[in-house]
PAFIDREN-209719 format. One line per field, with one value per atom (N, C-alpha, C): residue number from 1; x, y, z; atom name. Coordinates in steps of 0.05 Angstrom, whole numbers, plus 5000, padded with zeros to 4 digits. Atoms other than C-alpha are relative to their C-alpha. Layout:
PAFIDREN-209719
k c(NUM/...)
east c(X/...)
north c(Y/...)
up c(Z/...)
a c(CA/...)
END
This chain:
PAFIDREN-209719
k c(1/1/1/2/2/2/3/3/3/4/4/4/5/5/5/6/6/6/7/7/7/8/8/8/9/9/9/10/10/10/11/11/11/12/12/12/13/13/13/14/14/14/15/15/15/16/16/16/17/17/17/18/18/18/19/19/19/20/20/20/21/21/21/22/22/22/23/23/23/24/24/24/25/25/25/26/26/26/27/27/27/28/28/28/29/29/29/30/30/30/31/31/31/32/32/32/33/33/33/34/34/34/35/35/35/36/36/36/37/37/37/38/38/38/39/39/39/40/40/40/41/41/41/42/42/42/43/43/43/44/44/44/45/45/45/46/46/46/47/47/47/48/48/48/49/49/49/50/50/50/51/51/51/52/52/52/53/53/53/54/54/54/55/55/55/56/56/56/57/57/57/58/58/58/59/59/59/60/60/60/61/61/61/62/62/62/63/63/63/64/64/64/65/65/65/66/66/66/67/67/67/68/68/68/69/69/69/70/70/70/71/71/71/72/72/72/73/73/73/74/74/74/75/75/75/76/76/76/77/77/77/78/78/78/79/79/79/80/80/80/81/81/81/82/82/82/83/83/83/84/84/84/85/85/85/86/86/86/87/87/87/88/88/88/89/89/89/90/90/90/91/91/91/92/92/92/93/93/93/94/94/94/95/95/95/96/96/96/97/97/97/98/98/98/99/99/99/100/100/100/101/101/101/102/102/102/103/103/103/104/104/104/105/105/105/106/106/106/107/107/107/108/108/108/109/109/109/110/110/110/111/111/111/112/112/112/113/113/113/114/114/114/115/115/115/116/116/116/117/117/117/118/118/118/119/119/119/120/120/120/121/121/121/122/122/122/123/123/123/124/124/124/125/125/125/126/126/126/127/127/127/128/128/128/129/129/129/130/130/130/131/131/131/132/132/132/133/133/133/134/134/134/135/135/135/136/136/136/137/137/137/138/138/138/139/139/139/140/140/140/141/141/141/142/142/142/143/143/143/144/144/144/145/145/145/146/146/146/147/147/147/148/148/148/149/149/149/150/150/150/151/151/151/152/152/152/153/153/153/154/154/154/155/155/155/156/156/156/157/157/157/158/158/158)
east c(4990/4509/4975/5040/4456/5000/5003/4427/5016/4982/4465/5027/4966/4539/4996/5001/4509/5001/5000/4494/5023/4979/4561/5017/4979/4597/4994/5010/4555/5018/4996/4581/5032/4974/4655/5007/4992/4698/5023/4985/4732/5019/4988/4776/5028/4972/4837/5003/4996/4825/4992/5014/4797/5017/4980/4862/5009/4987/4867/4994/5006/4862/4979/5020/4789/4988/5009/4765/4967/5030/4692/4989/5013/4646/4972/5030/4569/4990/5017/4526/4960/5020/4456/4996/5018/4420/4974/5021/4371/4978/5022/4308/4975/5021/4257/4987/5020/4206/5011/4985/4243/5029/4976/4306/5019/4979/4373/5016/4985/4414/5037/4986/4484/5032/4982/4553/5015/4976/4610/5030/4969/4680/5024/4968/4741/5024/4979/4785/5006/4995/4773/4988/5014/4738/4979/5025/4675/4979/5023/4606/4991/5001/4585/4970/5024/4531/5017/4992/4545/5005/4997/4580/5027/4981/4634/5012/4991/4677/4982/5004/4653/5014/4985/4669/4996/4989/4694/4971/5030/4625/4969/5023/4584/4987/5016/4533/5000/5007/4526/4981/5014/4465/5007/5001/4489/5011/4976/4550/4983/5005/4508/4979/5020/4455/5017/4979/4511/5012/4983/4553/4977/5016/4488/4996/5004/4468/5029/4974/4551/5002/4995/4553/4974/5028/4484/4984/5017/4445/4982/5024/4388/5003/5010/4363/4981/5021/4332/4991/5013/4298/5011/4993/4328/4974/5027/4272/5008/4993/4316/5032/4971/4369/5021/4983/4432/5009/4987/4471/5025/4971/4541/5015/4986/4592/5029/4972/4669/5013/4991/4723/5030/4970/4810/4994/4979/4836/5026/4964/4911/5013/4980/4958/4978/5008/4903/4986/5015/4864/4966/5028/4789/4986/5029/4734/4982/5028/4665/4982/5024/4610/4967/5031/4537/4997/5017/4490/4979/5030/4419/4980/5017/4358/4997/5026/4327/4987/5024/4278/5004/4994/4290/4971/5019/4249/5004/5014/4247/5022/4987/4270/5021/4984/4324/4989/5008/4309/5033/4974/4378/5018/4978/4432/5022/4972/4494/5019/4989/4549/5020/4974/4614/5020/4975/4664/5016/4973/4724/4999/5009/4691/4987/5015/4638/5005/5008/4631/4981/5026/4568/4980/5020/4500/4975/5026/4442/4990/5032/4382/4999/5003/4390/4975/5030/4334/5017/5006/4339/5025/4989/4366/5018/4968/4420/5018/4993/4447/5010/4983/4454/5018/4984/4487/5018/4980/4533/5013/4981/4560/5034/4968/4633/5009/4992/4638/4979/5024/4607/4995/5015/4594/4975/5028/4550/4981/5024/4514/4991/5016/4502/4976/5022/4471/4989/5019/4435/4974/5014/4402/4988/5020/4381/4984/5017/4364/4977/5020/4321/4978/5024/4282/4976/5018/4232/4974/5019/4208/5004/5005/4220/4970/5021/4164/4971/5024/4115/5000/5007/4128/4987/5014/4114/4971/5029/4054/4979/5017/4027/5004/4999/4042/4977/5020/3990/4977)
north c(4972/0711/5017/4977/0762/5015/4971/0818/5021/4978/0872/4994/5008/0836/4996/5005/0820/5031/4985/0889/5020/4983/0917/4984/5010/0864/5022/4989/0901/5021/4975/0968/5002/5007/0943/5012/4997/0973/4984/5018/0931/5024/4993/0948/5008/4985/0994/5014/4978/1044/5003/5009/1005/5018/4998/1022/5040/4970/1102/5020/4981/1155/5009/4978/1187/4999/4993/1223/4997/5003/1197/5011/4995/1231/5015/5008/1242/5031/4981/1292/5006/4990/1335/5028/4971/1394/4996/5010/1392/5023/4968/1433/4996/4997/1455/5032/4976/1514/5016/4985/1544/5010/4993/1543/4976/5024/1502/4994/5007/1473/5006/4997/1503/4994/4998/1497/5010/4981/1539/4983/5015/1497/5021/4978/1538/4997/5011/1492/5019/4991/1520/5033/4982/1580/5005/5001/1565/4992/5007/1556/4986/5016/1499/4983/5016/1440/4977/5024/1386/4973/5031/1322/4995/5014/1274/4981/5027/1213/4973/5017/1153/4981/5018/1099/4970/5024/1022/4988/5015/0986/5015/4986/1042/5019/4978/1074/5016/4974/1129/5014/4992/1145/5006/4995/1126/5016/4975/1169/5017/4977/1222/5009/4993/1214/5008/4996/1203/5020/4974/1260/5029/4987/1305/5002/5000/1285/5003/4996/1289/5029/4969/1355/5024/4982/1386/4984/4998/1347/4990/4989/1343/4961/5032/1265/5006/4992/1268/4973/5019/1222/5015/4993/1228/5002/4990/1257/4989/4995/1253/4979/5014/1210/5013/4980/1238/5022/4985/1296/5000/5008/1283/5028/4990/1331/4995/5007/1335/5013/4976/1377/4986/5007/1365/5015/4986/1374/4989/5014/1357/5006/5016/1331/5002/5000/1341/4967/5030/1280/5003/4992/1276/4992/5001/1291/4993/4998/1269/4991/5003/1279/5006/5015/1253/5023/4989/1300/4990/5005/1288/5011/4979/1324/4986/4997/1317/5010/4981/1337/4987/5015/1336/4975/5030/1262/5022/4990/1306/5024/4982/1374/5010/4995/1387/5022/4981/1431/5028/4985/1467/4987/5014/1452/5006/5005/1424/4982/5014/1398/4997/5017/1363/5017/4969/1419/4999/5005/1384/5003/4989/1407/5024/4975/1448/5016/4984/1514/5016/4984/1541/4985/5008/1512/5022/4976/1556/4989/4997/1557/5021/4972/1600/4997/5001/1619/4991/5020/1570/5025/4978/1641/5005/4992/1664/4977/5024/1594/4991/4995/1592/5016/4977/1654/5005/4996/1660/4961/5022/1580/5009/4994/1581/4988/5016/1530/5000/4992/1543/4966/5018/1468/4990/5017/1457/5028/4988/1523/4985/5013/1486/4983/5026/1422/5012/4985/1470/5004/4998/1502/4981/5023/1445/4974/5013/1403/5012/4988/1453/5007/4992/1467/4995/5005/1425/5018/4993/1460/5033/4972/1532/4996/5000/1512/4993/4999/1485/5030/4971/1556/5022/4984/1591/4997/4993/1560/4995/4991/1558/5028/4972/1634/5008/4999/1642/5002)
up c(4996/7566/5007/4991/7600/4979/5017/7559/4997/4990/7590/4980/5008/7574/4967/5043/7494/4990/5004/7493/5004/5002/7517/4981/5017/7472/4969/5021/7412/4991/4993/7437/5008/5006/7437/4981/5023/7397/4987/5009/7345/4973/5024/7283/5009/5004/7261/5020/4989/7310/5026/4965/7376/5023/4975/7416/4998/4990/7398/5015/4978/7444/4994/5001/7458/5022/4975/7513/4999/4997/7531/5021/4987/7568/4992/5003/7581/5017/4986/7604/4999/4999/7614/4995/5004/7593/5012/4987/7648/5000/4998/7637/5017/4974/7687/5000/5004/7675/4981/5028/7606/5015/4984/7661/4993/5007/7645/5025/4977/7700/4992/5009/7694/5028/4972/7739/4988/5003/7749/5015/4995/7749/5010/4982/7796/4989/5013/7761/4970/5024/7692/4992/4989/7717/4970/5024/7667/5007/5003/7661/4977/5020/7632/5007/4994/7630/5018/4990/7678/4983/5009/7658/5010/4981/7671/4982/5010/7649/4996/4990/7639/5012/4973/7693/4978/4997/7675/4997/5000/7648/4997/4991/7657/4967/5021/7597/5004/5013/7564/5022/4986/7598/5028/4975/7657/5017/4986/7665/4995/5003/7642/5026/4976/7703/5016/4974/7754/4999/4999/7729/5000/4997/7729/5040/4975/7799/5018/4985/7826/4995/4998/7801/5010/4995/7814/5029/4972/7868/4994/5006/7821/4986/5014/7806/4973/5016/7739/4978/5020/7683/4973/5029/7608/4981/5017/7559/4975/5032/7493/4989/5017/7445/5008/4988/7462/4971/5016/7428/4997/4993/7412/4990/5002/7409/4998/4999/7399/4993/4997/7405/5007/4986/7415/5031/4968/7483/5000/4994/7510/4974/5032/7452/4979/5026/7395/5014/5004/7428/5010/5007/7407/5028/4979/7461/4996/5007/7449/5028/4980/7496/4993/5005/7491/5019/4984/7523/4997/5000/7540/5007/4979/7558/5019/4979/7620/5010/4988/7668/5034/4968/7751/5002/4989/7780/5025/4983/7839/5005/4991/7860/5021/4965/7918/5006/4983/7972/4987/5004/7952/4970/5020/7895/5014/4990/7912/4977/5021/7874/5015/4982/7887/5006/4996/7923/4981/5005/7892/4963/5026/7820/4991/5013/7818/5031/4979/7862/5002/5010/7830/4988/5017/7803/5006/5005/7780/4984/5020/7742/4981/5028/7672/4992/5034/7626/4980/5028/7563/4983/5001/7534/5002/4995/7568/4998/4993/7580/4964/5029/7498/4996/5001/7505/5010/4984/7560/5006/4986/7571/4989/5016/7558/4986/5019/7502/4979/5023/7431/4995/4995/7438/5018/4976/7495/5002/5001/7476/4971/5016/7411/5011/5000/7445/5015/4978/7500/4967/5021/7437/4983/5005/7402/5020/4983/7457/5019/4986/7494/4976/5015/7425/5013/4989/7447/5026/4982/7513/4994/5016/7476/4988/5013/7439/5020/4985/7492/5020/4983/7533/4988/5015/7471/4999/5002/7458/5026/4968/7539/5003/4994/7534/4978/5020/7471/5009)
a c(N/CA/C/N/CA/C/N/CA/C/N/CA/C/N/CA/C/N/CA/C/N/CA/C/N/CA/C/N/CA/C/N/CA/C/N/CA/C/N/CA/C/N/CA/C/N/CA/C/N/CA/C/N/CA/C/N/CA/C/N/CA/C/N/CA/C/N/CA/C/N/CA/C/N/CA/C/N/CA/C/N/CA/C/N/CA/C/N/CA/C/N/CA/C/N/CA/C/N/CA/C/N/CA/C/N/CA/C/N/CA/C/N/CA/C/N/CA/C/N/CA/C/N/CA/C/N/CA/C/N/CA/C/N/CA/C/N/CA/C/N/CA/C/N/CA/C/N/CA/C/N/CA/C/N/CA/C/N/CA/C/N/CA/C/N/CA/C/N/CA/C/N/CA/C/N/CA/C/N/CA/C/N/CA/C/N/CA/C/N/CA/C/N/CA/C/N/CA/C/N/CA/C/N/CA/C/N/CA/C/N/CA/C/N/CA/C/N/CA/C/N/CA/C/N/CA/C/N/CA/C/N/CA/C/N/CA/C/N/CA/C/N/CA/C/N/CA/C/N/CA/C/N/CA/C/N/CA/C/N/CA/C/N/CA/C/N/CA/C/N/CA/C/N/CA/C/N/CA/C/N/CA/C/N/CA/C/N/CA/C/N/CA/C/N/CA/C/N/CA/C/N/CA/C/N/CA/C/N/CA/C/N/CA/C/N/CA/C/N/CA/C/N/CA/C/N/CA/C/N/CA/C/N/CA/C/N/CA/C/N/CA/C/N/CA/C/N/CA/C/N/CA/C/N/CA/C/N/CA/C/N/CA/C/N/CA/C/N/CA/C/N/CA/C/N/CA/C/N/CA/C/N/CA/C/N/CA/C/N/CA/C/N/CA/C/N/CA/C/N/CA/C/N/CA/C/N/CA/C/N/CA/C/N/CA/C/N/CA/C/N/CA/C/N/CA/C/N/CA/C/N/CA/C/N/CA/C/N/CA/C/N/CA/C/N/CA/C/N/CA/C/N/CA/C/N/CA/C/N/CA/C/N/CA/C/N/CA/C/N/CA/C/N/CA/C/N/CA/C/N/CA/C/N/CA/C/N/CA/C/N/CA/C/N/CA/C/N/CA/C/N/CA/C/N/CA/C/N/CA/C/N/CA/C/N/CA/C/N/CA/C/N/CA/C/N/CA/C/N/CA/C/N/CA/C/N/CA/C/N/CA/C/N/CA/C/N/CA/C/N/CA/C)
END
């Protein structure tokens, strides 16, 4: 058996409660000069952090790159453990979504995101981006996952 396949057997879930409903999905809190990467959904008319489902085989991490780069544009490298969150949607059936820091692997000339989702991505200050997202979860994991580079701006401003 390869690595990979021992490692998703691990990550199987077994027991009482293998087969009940929960919505999985992954994301980023992508930071770049004390700025957060944010998108604006038409569907739900909100501002939020980019993320996504995961797909059939696919990690944590990985949904969280792909659904970063499908909605923003922006290829990036993961800095940090993830942040999990969770919350009902639908029928009372549990959400949880992993966030992760990153940091862009290289800049786009422009941000773009997927029409048929997003219709807005911007660049917040760290700040507002706690302040104004539209879910008191994903300003939670903004806030603790951006601690980190709050603190190196503080102390390069010193």
């Amino acid at each position: 058996m390869a690595k990979s396949a021992k490692k998703r057997a691990r990550l199987t879930e077994r027991g009482r409660y293998a087969k009940a409903p929960l919505d999985r999905a992954a994301g980023g809190v992508v930071c770049h000069e004390g700025s957060v990467l944010v998108v604006h959904r038409p569907r739900y008319d909100d501002w939020s952090l980019p993320k996504g489902h995961l797909k059939r085989g696919e990690t944590w991490a990985e949904a969280a790159l792909r659904e970063v780069r499908e909605e923003t544009g922006v290829h990036c490298a993961i800095t940090s453990a993830p942040y999990p969150v969770s919350y009902l949607i639908g029928d009372q059936v549990p959400k949880v979504v992993l966030f992760y820091t990153m940091t862009p692997a290289k800049m786009p000339k422009r941000l773009t995101g997927d029409p048929g989702e997003v219709d807005e991505v911007a660049w917040w200050d760290i700040a507002d981006a706690v302040r104004a997202l539209s879910y008191d979860v994903e300003r939670e994991a903004c806030s603790v996952l951006t601690i980190p580079h709050l603190r190196r701006r503080s102390s390069a401003a010193s």
